[in-house]
C-alpha positions in Angstrom: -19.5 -17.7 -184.7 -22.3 -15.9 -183.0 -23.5 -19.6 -182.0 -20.0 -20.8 -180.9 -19.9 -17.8 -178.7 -23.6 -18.4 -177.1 -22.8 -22.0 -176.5 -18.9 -21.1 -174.5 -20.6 -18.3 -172.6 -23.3 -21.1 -171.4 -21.5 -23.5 -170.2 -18.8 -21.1 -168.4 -21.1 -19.2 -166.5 -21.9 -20.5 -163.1 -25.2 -18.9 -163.1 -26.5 -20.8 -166.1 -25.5 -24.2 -164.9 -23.7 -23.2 -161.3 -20.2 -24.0 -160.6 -19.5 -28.2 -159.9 -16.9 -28.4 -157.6 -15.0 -31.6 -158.3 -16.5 -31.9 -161.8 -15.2 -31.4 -165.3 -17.7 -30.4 -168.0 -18.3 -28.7 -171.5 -19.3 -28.9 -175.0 -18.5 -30.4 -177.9 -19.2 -28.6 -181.3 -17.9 -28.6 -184.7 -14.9 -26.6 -185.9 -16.2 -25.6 -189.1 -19.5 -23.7 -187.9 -19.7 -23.7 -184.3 -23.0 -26.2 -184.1 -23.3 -28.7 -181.3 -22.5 -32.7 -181.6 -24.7 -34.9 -179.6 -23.7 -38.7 -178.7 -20.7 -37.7 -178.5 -18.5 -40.1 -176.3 -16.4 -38.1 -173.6 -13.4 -40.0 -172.3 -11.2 -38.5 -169.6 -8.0 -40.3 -168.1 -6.7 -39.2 -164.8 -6.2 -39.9 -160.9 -6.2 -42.5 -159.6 -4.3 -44.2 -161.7 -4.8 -43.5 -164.7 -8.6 -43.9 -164.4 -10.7 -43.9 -167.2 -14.3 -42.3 -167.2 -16.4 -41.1 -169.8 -19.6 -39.5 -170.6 -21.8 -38.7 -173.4 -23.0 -35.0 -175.2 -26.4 -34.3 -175.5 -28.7 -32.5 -178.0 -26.9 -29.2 -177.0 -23.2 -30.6 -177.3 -22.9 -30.5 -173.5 -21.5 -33.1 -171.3 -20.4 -33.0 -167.7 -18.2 -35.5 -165.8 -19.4 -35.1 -161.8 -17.4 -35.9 -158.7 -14.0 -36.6 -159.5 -11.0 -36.5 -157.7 -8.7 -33.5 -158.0 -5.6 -33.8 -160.4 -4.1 -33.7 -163.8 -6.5 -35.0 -166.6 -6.4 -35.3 -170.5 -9.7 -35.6 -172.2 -10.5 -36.4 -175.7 -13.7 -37.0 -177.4 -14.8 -39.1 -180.4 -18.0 -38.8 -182.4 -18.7 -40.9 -185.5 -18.0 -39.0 -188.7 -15.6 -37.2 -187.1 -12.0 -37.3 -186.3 -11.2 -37.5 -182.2 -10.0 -34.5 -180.5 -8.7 -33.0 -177.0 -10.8 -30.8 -175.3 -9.0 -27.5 -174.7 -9.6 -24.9 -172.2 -11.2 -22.1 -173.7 -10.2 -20.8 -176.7 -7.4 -23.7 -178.8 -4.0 -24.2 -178.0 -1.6 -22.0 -180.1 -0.4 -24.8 -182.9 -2.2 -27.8 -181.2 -4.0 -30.1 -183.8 -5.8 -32.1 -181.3 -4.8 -35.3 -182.6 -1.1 -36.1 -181.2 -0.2 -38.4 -178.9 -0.8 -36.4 -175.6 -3.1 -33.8 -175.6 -3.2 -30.7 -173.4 -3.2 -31.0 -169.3 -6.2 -30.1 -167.7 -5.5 -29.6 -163.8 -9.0 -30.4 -161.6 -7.9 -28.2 -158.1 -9.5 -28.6 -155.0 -11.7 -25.4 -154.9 -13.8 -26.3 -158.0 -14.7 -27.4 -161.1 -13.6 -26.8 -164.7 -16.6 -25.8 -166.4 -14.6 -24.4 -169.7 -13.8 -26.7 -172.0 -14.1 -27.6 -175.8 -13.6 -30.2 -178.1 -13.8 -28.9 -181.7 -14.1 -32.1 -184.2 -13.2 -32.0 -187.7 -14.8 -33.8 -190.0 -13.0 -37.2 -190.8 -11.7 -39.2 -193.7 -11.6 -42.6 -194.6 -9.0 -45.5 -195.6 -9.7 -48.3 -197.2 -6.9 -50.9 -198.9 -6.0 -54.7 -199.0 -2.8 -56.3 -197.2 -0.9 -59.1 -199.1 2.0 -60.7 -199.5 4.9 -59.9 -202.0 2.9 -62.6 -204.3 -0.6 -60.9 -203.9 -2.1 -63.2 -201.3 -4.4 -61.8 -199.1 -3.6 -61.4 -195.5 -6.7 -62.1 -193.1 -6.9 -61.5 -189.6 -4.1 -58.6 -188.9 -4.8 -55.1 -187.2 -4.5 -52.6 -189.7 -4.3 -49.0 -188.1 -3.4 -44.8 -188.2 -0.4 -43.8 -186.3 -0.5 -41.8 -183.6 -4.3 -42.4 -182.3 -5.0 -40.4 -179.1 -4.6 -41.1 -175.5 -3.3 -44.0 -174.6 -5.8 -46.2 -172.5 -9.2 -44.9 -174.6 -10.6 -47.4 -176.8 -9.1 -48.1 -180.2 -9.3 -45.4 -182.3 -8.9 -46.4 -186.0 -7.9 -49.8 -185.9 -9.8 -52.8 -187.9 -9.0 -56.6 -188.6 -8.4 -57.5 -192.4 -11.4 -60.5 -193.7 -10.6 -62.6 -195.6 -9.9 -60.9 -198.9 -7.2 -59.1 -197.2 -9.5 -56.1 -197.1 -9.9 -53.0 -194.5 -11.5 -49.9 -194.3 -10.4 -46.9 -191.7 -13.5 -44.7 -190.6 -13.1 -41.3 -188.4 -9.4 -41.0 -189.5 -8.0 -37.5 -188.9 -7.4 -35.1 -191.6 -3.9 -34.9 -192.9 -0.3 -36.4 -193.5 -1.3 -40.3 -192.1 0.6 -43.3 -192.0 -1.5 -47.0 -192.1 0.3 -49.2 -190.9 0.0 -53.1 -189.8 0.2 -54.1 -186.3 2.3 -57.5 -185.2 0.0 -60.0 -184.7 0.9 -63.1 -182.2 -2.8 -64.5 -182.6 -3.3 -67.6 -184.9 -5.7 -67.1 -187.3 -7.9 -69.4 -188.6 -8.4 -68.1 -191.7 -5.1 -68.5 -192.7 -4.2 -70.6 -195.8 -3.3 -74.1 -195.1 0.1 -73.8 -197.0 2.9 -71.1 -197.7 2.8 -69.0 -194.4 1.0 -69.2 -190.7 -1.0 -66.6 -188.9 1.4 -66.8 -185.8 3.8 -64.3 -185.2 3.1 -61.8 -187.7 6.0 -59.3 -188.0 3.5 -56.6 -188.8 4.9 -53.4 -190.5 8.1 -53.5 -189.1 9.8 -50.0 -190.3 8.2 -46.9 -192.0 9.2 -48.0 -195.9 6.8 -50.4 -194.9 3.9 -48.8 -194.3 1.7 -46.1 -196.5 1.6 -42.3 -196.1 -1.9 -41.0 -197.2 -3.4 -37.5 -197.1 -6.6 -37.4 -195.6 -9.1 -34.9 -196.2 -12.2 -33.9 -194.6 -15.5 -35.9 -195.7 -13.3 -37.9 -198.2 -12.3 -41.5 -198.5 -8.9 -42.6 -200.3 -9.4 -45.9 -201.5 -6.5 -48.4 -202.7 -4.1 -48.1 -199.7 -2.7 -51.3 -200.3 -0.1 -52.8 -197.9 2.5 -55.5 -199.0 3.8 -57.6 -195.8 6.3 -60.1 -195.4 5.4 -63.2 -193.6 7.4 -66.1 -192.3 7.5 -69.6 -194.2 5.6 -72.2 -192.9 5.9 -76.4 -193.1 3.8 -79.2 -192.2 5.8 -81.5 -190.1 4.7 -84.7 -188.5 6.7 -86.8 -186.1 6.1 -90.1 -184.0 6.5 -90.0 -180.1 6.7 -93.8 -178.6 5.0 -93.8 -175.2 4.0 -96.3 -172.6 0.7 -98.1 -172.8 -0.4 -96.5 -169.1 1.0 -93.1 -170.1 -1.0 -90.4 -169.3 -2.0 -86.3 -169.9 0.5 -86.6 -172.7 1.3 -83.1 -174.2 4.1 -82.3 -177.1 4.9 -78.5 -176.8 7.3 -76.5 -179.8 9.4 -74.4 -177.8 11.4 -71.3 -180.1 15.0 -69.8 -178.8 14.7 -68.4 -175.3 12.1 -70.6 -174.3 8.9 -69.0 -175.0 6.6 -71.9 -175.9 5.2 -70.9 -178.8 2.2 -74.1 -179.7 0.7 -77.2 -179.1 1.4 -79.7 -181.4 -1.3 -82.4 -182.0 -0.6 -85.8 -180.7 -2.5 -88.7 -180.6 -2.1 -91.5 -178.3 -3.5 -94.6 -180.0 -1.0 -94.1 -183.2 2.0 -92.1 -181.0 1.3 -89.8 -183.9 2.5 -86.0 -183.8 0.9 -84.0 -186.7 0.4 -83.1 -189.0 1.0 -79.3 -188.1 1.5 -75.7 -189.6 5.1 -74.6 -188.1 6.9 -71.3 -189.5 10.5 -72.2 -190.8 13.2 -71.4 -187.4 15.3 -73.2 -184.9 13.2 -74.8 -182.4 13.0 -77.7 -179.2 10.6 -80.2 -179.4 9.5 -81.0 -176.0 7.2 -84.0 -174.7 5.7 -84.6 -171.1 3.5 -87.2 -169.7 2.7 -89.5 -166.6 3.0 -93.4 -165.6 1.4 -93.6 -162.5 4.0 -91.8 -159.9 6.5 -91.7 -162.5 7.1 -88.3 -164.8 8.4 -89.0 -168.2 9.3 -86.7 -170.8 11.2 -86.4 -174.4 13.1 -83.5 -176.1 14.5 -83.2 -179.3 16.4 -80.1 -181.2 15.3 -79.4 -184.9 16.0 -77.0 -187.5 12.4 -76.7 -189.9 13.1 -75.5 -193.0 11.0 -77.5 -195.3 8.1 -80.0 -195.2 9.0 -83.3 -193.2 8.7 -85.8 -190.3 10.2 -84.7 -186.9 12.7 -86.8 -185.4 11.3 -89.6 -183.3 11.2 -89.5 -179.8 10.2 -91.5 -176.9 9.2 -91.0 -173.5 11.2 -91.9 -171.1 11.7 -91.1 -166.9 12.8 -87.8 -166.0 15.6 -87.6 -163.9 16.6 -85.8 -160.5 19.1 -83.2 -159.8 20.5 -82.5 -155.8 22.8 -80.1 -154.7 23.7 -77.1 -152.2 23.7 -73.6 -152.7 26.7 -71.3 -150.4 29.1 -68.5 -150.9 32.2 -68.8 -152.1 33.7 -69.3 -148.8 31.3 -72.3 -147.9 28.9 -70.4 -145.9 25.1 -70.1 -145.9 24.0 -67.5 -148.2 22.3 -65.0 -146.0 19.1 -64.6 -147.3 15.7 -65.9 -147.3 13.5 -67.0 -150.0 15.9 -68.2 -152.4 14.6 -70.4 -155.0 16.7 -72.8 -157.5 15.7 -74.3 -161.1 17.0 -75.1 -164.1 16.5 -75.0 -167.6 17.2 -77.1 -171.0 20.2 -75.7 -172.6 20.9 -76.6 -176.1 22.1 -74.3 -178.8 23.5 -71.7 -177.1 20.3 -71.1 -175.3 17.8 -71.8 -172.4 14.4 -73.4 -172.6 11.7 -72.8 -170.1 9.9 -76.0 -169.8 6.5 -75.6 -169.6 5.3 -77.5 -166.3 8.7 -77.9 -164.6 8.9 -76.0 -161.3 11.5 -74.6 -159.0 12.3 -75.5 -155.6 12.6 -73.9 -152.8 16.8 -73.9 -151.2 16.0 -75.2 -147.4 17.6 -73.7 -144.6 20.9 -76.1 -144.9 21.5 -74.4 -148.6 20.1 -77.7 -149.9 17.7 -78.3 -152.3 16.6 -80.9 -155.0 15.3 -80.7 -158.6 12.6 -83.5 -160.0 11.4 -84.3 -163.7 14.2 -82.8 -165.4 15.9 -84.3 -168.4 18.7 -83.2 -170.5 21.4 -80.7 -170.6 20.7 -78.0 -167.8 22.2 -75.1 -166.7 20.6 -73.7 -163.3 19.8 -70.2 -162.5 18.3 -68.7 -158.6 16.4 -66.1 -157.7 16.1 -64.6 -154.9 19.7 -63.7 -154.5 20.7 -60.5 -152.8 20.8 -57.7 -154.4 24.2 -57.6 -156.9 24.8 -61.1 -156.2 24.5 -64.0 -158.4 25.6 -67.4 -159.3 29.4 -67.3 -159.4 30.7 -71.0 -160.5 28.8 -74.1 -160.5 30.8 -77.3 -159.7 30.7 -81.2 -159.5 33.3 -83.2 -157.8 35.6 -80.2 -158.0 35.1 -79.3 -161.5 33.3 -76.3 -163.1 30.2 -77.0 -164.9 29.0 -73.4 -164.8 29.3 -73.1 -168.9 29.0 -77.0 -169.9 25.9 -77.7 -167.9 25.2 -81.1 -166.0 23.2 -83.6 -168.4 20.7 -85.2 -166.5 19.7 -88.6 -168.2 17.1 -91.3 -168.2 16.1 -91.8 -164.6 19.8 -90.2 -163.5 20.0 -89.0 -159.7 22.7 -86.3 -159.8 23.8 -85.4 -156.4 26.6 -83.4 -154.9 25.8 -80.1 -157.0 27.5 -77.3 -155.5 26.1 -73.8 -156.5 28.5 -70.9 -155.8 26.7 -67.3 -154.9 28.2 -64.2 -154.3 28.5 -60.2 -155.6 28.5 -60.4 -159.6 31.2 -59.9 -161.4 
C-alpha cells in the first residue's frame, strides 16, 4: 500500500513531473501489491475519430501520451501475464471490473492534462481446448476467442487460430465467469481435409449452448475446453464448359442466393474441363464469362449440390443486349441526374450479381442500353429520388416487372420501358 500510495502521489503532482497540458499520463501497477509493470503497452482511443495511440510503461510503471487533442478518451492497457484493463482516474470505479466492453470516459479539457490515472492488472489465466466436429475431427484454421475483449479498435485481445490438430491455447485471459467461443470464419483454409466439409463459410459458434463457460483464475490455466462445431457438407463436383477455340480470359464463378460470388472454380481450357472442386452442399448459379475477339460470351446454369457429381454442361455462347427508356408514369423525364440502370440474373426467386457486368448510365433522353447480359433479368436503378423507385416495367404494353425479360443468345431487346415514381 505504502508503495501504491508513493507511486499515485508521483505521478499526480505537477511539481514532480509538471503539469502536460494536452497530455494524458500515468502508471500502471499491479492490483495485488501495488508494484509497477514495465513494457506495458498503453492504448488510448479518442478524437479524431476514433484515433488510436499508444505508449509503453517503463521501469517505474509510468507512461505518458503527449500532445493530444482535447476530448473524450477510453484507455486500456495490456501487459503479458496479465489480464487487460481500463485505466481509471484515481482511485477505481465503484463496481467496475476493468474488463467490459467500454470502460470508463476520460475527458482531456482544454486547460490541461490528466496526469491521474491507473491501470491496476490482475494476474491472468489461460485456456487451452481443441475444436471438432460432432465426429471428433479437428477443425484447423478458425479464430477461437473470450467474449467481451476490451475496446473496440485495440488489437486483438485473446483471440488465436486452431493448427492443425484442432488445438488452441488463450493466454492473458481475464479472471472469472468466461465464455470461449468460435468466431465465423469466411477464409478458406488450406488445411482443411480434402473430403467431408470445406473451410469456407464457417458458421462459427452461432448461439451461447454453443460455446463453453469456464472460470478463470488468477495464474491458472484450465485445460480441456473443447468446442464441438457444426460445419456444412461439402462435394466434389466437376463439369464440362464447351468454348470457342479463340475464346479468351475464361473464368467460371459459383455464385450462392443473393448473388454474392462466393469462388472460383477451376477451369481449364485445353480439356473445357471445370473441376474437380470442394463446394459446400446449397442452392447455387454457375456462371461462365469469356471473350472472342469483340464479342462477350458467357454461360449460366442453376444447380442444387447435394452430393458428389458432374455439373451440368454448359457452353459459351454470345451475350445479348437489352435497350430501353426510363420516365414517370406520366411519360415524362424523370427529374434527376445521375441515374444509373442494370440488371441482374433472376432465377429462383432471387437476383445474381454478375461478377464483371456493369451498369449504364440513363442519358439525358431517359435512354439507356445494357450489353453482355444473358438470361432471365429483372432491372433495378439507382439514383432515383429520394422515395421513388421502379414502379412497373413493361414491353409492348405488357408488365414484365415480376416475370423479368429473358435475354437470349445474341438477342437485341429494345423498346424496354422503365416506369419511376414515389414507392408504393
Amino acid at each position: 500500500m505504502v508503495a501504491t500510495l508513493a507511486l499515485l502521489q508521483a505521478v499526480a503532482s505537477p511539481t514532480a513531473h509538471g503539469a502536460h497540458a494536452g497530455g494524458l499520463a500515468g502508471v500502471v501497477i499491479q492490483a495485488e501489491n501495488g508494484a509497477p509493470i514495465a513494457g506495458a503497452t498503453v492504448y488510448a482511443i479518442g478524437p479524431p475519430t476514433q484515433r488510436l495511440t499508444t505508449a509503453r510503461s517503463g521501469t517505474d510503471g509510468r507512461w505518458r501520451l503527449p500532445d493530444l487533442p482535447t476530448g473524450v478518451y477510453r484507455v486500456v492497457v495490456r501487459a503479458p501475464g496479465f489480464a487487460p484493463a481500463w485505466v481509471e482516474q484515481g482511485e477505481p470505479s465503484e463496481g467496475h471490473t476493468g474488463d467490459g466492453e467500454s470502460g470508463p470516459r476520460i475527458r482531456l479539457a482544454p486547460e490541461g492534462g490528466r496526469e491521474d490515472l491507473v491501470a491496476r492488472l490482475v494476474r491472468a489465466g489461460s485456456i487451452s481446448g481443441r475444436v471438432t466436429t460432432a465426429a471428433g475431427v479437428p477443425v484447423p484454421d478458425v479464430v477461437v476467442t473470450v467474449e467481451g475483449a476490451p475496446v473496440l479498435g485495440t488489437p486483438p485481445i485473446g483471440q488465436v487460430l486452431t493448427g492443425r490438430d484442432g488445438r488452441y491455447r488463450l493466454e492473458d485471459v481475464a479472471v472469472g465467469e468466461r465464455q470461449v467461443v468460435v468466431l465465423p470464419n469466411r477464409m478458406p483454409s488450406n488445411r482443411a481435409p480434402d473430403r467431408g466439409w470445406s473451410g469456407f463459410f464457417h458458421p462459427g459458434t452461432t448461439s451461447r449452448d454453443q460455446a463453453r463457460t469456464v472460470r478463470v483464475r488468477a495464474g491458472a490455466h484450465v485445460s480441456d475446453v473443447d468446442i464441438v462445431v457444426s460445419l456444412p457438407s461439402a462435394h466434389v463436383v466437376t463439369g464440362q464448359l464447351a468454348a470457342p477455340d479463340a475464346a479468351e480470359d475464361v473464368q467460371v464463378r459459383l455464385l450462392s442466393n443473393g448473388g454474392r460470388t462466393v469462388r472460383t472454380l477451376s477451369y481449364l481450357p485445353r480439356s473445357d474441363a471445370i473441376g474437380p472442386d470442394i463446394v459446400e452442399a446449397g442452392r447455387y448459379v454457375v456462371w461462365a464469362r469469356g471473350r472472342d475477339g469483340q464479342r462477350t460470351l458467357a454461360a449460366w446454369q442453376s444447380v442444387d449440390i447435394g452430393s458428389d457429381g458432374a455439373l451440368p454442361a454448359m457452353s459459351l455462347v454470345e451475350t445479348g443486349t437489352l435497350r430501353g427508356r426510363v420516365r414517370t408514369a406520366s411519360g415524362g423525364l424523370i427529374p434527376h441526374e445521375n441515374l444509373v440502370v442494370g440488371s441482374v440474373l433472376w432465377t429462383d426467386g432471387h437476383g445474381f450479381e454478375i461478377l464483371g457486368e456493369r451498369e449504364v448510365q440513363v442519358l439525358g433522353d431517359g435512354s439507356f442500353e445494357l450489353s453482355a447480359i444473358l438470361g432471365p433479368r429483372r432491372l433495378y436503378a439507382r439514383g432515383l429520388p429520394e422515395g421513388w423507385a421502379i414502379i412497373d416495367v413493361r414491353m409492348a404494353g405488357t408488365s414484365v416487372l415480376t416475370s423479368g425479360i429473358e435475354v437470349g443468345t445474341a438477342d437485341a431487346v429494345d423498346g424496354v420501358e422503365v416506369i419511376v415514381g414515389p414507392g408504393r
